[in-house]
C-alpha positions as CSV (number, residue, x, y, z in Angstrom):
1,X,0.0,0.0,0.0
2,X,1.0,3.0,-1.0
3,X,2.2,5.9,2.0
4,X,-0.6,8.4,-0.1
5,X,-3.8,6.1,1.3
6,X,-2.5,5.5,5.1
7,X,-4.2,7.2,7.2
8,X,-2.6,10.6,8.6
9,X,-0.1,10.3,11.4
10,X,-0.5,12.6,14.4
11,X,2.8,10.6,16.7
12,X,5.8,8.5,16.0
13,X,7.3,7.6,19.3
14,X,10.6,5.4,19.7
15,X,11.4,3.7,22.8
16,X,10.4,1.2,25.7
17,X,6.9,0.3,25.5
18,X,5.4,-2.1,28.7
19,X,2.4,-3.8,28.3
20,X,0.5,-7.1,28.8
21,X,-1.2,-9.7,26.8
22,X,-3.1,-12.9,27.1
23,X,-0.2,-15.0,26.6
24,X,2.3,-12.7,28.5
25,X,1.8,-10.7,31.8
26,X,4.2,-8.1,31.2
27,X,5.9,-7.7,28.0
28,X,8.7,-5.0,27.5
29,X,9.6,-4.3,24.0
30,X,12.7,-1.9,24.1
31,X,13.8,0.2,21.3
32,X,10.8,-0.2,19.1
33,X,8.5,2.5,16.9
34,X,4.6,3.5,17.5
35,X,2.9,5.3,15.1
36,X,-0.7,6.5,16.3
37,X,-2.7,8.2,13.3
38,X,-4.7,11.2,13.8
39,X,-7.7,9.4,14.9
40,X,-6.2,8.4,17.9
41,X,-5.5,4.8,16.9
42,X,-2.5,2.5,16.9
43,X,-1.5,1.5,13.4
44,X,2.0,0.1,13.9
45,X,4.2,-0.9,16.6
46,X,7.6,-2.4,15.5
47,X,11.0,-3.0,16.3
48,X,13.1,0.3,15.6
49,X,15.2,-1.7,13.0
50,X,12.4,-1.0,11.0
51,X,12.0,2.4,10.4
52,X,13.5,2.9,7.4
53,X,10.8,0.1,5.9
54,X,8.0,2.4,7.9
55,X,9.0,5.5,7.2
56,X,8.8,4.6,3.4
57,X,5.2,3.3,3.9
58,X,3.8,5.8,6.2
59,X,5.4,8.7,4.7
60,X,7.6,10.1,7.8
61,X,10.6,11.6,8.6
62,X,13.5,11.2,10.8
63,X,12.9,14.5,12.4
64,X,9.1,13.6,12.9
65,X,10.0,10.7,15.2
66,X,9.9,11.7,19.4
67,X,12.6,9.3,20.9
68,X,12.1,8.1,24.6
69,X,15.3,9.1,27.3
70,X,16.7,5.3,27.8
71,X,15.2,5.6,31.4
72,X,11.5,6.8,30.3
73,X,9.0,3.9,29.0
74,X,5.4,4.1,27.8
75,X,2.8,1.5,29.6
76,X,-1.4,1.7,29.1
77,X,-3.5,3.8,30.8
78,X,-4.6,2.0,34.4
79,X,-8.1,1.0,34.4
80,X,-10.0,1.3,37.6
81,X,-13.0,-0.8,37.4
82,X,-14.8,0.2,41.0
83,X,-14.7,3.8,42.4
84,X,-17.3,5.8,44.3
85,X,-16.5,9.2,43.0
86,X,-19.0,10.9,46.3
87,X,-16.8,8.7,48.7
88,X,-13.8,10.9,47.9
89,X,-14.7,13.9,50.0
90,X,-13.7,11.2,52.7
91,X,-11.2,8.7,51.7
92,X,-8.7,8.3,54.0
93,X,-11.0,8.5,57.0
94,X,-13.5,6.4,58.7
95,X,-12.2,3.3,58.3
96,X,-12.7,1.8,61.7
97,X,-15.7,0.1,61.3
98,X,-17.0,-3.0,59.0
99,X,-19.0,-2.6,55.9
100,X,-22.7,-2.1,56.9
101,X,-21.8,-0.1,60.2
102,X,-19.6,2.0,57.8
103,X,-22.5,2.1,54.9
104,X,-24.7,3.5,58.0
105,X,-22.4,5.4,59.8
106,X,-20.6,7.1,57.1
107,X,-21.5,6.7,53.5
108,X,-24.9,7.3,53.4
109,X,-25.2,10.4,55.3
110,X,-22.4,11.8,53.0
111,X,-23.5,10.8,50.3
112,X,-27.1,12.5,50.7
113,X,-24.9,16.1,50.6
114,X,-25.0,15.2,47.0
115,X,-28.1,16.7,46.1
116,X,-26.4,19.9,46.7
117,X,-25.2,20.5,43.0
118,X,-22.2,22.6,44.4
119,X,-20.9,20.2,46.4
120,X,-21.1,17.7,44.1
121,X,-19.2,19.9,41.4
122,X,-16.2,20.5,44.1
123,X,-15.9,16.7,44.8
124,X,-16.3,15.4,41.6
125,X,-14.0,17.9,40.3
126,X,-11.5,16.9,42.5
127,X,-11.8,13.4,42.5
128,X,-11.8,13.1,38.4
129,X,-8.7,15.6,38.6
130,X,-6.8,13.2,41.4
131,X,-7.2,10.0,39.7
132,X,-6.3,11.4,35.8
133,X,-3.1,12.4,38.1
134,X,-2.6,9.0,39.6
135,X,-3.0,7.6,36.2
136,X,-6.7,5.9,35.9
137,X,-7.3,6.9,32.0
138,X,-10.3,4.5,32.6
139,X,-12.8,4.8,35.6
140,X,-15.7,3.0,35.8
141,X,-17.4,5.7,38.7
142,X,-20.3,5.1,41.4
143,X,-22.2,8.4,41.5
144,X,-25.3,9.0,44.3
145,X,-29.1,8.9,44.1
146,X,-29.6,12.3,42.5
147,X,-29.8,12.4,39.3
148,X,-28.8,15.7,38.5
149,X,-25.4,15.3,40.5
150,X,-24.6,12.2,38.8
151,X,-25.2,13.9,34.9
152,X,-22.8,16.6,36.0
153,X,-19.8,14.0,37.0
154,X,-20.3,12.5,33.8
155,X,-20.1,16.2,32.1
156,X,-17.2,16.4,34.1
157,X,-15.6,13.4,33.3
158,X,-15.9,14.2,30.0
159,X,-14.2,17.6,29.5
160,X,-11.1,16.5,31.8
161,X,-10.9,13.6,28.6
162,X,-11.0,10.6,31.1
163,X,-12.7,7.5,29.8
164,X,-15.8,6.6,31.9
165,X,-18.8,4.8,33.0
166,X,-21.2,6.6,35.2
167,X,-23.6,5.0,36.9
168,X,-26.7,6.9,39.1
169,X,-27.3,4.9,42.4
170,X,-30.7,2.8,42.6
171,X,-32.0,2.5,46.4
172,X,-35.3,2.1,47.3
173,X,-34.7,0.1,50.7
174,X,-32.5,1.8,53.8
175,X,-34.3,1.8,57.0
176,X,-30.5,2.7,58.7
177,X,-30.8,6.1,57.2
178,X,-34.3,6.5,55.5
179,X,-33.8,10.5,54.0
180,X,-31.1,8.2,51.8
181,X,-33.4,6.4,49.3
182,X,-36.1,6.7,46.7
183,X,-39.9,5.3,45.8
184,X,-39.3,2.4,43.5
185,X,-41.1,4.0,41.0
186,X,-38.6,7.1,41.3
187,X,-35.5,5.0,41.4
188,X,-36.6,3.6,37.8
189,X,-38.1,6.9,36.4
190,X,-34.4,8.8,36.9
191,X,-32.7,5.6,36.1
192,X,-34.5,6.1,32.8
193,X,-34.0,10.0,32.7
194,X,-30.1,9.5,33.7
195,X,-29.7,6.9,30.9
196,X,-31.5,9.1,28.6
197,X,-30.1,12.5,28.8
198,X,-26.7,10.8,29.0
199,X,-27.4,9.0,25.3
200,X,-28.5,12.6,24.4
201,X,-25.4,14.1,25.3
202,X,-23.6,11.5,23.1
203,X,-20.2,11.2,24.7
204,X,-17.3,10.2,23.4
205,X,-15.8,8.7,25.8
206,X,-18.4,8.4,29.0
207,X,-21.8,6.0,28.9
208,X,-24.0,5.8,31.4
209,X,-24.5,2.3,33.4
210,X,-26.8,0.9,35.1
211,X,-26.4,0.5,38.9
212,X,-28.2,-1.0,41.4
213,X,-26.0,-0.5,44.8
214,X,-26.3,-4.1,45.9
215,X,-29.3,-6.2,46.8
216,X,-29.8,-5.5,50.6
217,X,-30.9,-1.7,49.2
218,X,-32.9,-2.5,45.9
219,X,-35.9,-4.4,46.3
220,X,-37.1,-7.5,43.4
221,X,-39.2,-4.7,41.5
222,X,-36.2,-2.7,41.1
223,X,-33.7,-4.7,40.7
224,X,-36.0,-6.2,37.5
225,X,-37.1,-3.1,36.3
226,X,-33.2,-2.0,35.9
227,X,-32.2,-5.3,34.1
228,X,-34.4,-4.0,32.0
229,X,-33.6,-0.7,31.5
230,X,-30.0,-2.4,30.5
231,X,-31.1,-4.6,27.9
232,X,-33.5,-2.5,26.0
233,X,-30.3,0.6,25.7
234,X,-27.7,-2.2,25.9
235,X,-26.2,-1.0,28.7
236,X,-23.8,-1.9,31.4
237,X,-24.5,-3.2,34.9
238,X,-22.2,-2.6,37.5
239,X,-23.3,-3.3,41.6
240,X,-21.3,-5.3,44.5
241,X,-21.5,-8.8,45.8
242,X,-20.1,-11.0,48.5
243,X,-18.1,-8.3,49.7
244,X,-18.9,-8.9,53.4
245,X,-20.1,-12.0,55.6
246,X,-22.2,-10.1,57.3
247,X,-23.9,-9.5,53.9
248,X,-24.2,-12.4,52.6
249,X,-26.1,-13.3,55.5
250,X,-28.5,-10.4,55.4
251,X,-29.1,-11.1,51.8
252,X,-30.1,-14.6,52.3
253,X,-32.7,-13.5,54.7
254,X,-34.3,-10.6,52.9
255,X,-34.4,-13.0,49.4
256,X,-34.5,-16.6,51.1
257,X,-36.1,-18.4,47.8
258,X,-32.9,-17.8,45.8
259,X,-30.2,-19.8,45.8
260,X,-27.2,-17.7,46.2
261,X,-26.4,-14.0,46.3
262,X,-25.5,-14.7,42.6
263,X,-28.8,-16.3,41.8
264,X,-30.5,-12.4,43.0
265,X,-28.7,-10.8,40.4
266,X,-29.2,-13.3,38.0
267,X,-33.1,-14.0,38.7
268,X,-33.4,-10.3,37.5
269,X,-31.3,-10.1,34.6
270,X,-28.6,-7.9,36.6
271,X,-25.8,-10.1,35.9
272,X,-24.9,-10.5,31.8
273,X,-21.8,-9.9,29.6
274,X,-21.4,-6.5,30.1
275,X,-21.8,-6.5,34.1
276,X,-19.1,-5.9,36.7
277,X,-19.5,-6.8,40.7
278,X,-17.2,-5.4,42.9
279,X,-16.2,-7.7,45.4
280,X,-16.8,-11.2,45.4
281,X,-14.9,-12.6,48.0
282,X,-17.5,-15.1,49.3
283,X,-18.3,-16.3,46.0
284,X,-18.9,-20.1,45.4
285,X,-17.3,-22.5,43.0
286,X,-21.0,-23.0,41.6
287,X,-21.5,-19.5,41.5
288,X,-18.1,-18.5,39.9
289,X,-19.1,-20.6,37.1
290,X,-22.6,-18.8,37.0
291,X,-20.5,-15.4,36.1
292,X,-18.6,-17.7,33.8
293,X,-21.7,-19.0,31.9
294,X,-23.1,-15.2,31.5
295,X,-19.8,-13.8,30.8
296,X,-20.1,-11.5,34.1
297,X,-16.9,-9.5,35.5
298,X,-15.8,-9.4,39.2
299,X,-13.7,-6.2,40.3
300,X,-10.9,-7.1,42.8
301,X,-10.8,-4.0,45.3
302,X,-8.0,-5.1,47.8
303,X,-7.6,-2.1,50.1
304,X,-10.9,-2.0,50.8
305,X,-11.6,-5.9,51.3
306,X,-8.4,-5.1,54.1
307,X,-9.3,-1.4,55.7
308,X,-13.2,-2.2,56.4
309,X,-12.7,-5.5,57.6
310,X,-14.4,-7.6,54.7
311,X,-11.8,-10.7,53.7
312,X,-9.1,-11.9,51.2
313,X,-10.5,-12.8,47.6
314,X,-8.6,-15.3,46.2
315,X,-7.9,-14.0,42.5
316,X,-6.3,-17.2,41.1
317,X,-9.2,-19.2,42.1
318,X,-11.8,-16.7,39.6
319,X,-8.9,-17.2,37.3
320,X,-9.4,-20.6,37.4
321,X,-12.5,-20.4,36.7
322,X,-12.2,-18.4,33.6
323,X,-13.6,-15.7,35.4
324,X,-12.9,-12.0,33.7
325,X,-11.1,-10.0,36.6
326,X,-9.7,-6.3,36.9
327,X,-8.8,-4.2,39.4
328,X,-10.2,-1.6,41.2
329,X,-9.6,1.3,44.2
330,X,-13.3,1.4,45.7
331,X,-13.0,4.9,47.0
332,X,-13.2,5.6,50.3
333,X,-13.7,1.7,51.3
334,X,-10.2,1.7,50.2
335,X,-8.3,4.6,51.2
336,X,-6.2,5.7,47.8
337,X,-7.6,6.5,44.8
338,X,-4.1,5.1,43.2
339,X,-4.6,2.3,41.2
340,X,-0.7,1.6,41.6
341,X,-1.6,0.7,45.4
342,X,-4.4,-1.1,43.9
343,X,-1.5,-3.2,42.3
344,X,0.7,-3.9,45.2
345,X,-2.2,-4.4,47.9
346,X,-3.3,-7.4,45.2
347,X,0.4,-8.7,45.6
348,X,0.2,-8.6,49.3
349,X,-3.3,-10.2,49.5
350,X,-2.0,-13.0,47.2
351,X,1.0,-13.5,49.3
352,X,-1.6,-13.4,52.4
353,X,-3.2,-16.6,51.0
354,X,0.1,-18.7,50.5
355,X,1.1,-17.7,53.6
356,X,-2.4,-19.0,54.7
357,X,-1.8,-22.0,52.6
358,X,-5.1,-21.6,50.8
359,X,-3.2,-21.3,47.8
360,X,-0.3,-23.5,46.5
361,X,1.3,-20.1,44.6
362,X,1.2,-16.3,44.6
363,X,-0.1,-13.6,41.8
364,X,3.1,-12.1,40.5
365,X,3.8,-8.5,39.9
366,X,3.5,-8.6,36.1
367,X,0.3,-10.9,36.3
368,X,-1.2,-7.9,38.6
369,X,-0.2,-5.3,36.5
370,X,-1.9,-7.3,33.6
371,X,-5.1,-6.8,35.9
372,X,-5.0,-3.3,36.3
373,X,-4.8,-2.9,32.3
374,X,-5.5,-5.4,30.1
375,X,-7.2,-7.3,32.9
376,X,-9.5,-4.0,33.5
377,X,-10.0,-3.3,30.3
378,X,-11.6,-7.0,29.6
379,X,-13.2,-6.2,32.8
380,X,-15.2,-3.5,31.2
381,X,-15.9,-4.8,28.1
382,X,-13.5,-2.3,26.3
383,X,-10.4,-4.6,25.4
384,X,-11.0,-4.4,21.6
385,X,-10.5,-0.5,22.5
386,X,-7.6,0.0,24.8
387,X,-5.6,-2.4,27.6
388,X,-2.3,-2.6,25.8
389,X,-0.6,-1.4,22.5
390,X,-2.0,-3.7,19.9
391,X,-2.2,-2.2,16.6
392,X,-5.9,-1.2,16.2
393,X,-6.4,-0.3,19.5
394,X,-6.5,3.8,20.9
395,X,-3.3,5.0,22.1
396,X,-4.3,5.6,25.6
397,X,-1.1,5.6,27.4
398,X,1.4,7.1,30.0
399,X,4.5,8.2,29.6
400,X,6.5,7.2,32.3
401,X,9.7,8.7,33.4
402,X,11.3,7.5,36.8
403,X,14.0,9.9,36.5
404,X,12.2,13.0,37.1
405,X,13.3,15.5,39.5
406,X,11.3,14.9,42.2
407,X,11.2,11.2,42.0
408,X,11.0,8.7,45.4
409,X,12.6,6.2,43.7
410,X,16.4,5.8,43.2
411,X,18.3,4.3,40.3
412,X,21.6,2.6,40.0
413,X,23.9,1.4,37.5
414,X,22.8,-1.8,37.3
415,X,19.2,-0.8,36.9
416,X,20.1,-0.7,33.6
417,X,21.0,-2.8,30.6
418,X,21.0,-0.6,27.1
419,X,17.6,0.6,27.6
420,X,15.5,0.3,30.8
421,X,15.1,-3.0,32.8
422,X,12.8,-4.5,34.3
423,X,14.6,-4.0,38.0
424,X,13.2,0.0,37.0
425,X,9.9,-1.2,36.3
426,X,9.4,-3.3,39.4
427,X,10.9,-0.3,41.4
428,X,8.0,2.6,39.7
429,X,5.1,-0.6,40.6
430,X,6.0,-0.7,44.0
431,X,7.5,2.7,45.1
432,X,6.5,5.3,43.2
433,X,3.1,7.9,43.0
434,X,2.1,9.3,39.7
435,X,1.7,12.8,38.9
436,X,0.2,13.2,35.6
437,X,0.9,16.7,34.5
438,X,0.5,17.1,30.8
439,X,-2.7,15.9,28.7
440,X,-0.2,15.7,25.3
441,X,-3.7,14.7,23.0
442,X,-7.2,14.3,23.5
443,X,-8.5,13.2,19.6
444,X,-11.6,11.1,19.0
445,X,-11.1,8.9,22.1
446,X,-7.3,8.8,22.2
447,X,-5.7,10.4,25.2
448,X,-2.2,10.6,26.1
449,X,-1.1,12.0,29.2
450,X,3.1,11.9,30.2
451,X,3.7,10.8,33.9
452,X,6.1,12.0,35.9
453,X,7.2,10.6,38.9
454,X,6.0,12.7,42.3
455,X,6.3,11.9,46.3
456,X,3.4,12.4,47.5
């Protein structure tokens, strides 16, 4: 093919690129060439030897190609598949009590300040902002009851060029803090007005999803009437399961006839392809292969399993069963809003369990960072879109460079071998915070932002 029909090219980048597939949790190609065409997407990603070949086909220039500092490295956006964007005006607080003390206690009664459209514009302001700069490209956001507040972190999400899913919360049962609920025939009618004001506004790059907060606050009519609000517009499903003993308990006495805390969900056409449950650490082997069968996701959210008391889920069991699996921060149940402490408090929870000897092995690094990308990605049903740096795909990327000025991270001599190592890799995972402070390109759904290193 002639360089007159390829499609125009907006970047060539030459460098370290880090990313995962399925057949390899962490692959580093050093010294190769990315071309991203003006629509955002990746249309070729080769080893540098090659550029003479590409430059002849794509019609480039030396001059036109940006080349990566040996020490700097692209890797794909971080996906955070389970974050309650209201909960930020209090992470890193209250986190002394267990999960339906803390609902009661906490969460409820701030979110209900949510109805106060200024408010909600500082938080979710800030909490968009703060995770852009910790490197979530990709959020997949609980919002509150109100409709109104919850159209507005969309809007927001959308003009700071983060990738979304916005869901309005459906609750038409709390007794423990009654001002903090709807009628059932509310919860439906805004689910319906959110969802369609939200299509009007034809986003890019944010859709609207469906989300019931979990069983023990959605009664049967609801939870029906919202599976099928989703399949008439197609839409995702995103809610929490089996996060907490306690729970599971109170679940299985409001709904005794079903089977399972799955077998709620799935009874009212809540769990499907494109849903994502937060949680799932008391999931069954028969249940597991219930999300199997429907092609359901499960978001691991470590920090918050540990800091309100709620248990270990054992990610290589869901793997095994063939389970889709990403990560996630659940703001303020988990404390950061990182998705890099999302990472290491997976590795930690892993190691917990062969400690435990429940498992026979431990998640490694590289097979947790394939969670918090590709992993999430999947997660979300946008892995034909973005995850890694297959050709085809948007360039949705960081540009990572641990040499920065104000770096926490020290590197030596033998950190390096020609161009970076994976020794520097393992070292930004575990001890660095990012500080995204440039958005380079926002075009038709490609966004690339550079990363610099910052102590937090």
């Amino acid at each position: 093919m002639c360089a007159a029909r390829m499609p125009a090219l907006a970047h060539i980048f030459r460098g370290t690129f880090v990313h995962s597939t399925w057949t390899c949790p962490m692959e580093v190609l050093r010294d190769h060439l990315l071309g991203v065409s003006d629509s955002g997407k990746i249309v070729f990603l080769e080893e540098a030897s090659q550029q003479e070949k590409l430059a002849r086909e794509w019609g480039f220039k030396p001059c036109e190609v940006r080349e990566l500092s040996h020490h700097e490295f692209f890797m794909p956006g971080l996906v955070d598949t389970h974050i309650h964007a209201p909960q930020y005006s209090f992470a890193g607080t209250n986190i002394d009590l267990p999960l339906l003390e803390w609902l009661t206690k906490y969460t409820f009664p701030t979110e209900n300040r949510f109805r106060n459209i200024d408010f909600a514009e500082e938080v979710y302001t800030r909490v968009v902002r703060r995770t852009l700069k910790n490197g979530t490209t990709t959020a997949c956001y609980f919002a509150t009851i109100h409709t109104d507040s919850s159209l507005l972190l969309a809007e927001i999400t959308d003009k700071f060029g983060q990738r979304a899913f916005v869901g309005k919360v459906c609750m038409d049962l709390n007794d423990a803090v009654p001002e903090y609920k709807e009628t059932t025939e509310e919860s439906i009618k805004e689910t319906e007005r959110f969802v369609s004001e939200m299509l009007q506004r034809k986003y890019s790059r944010v859709k609207p999803i469906v989300t019931p907060r979990f069983s023990l606050s959605c009664s049967e009519t609801l939870m029906g009437e919202l599976g099928n609000i989703a399949k008439t517009h197609d839409l995702h499903i995103q809610s929490h399961i089996s996060e907490n003993r306690d729970e599971v308990k109170a679940v299985k006495n409001l709904y005794p006839s079903y089977k399972n805390y799955t077998d709620v969900y799935d009874k009212n056409n809540l769990l499907t392809s494109k849903t994502v449950m937060a949680h799932g650490c008391y999931l069954s082997a028969e249940e597991l292969d219930v999300f199997r069968e429907r092609g359901a996701s499960i978001a691991h959210c470590p920090n918050s399993n540990l800091s309100i008391l709620s248990g270990f889920l054992n990610v290589l069991q869901v793997l095994e069963h063939d389970v889709k699996i990403g990560l996630g921060t659940d703001v303020a149940g988990g404390y950061s809003s990182s998705m890099l402490d999302a990472i290491r408090r997976a590795v930690m929870v892993s190691n917990i369990l062969l400690i435990s000897n429940v498992n026979a092995k431990s998640l490694t690094l590289k097979e947790v960072f394939r969670l918090a990308t590709l992993g999430g990605s999947q997660a979300l049903g946008l892995d034909k879109e973005i995850g890694n740096f297959e050709v085809g795909k948007e360039f949705d990327a960081l540009l990572i460079n641990p040499k920065a000025s104000d770096s926490p991270i020290d590197l030596f001599c033998g950190d390096f071998v020609g161009d970076i190592s994976e020794a520097v890799i393992q070292k930004f995972l575990y001890l660095v915070f990012l500080n995204v402070d440039l958005l380079l390109a926002v075009q038709q759904g490609c966004a690339t932002h550079v990363a610099r290193c910052s102590a937090l």
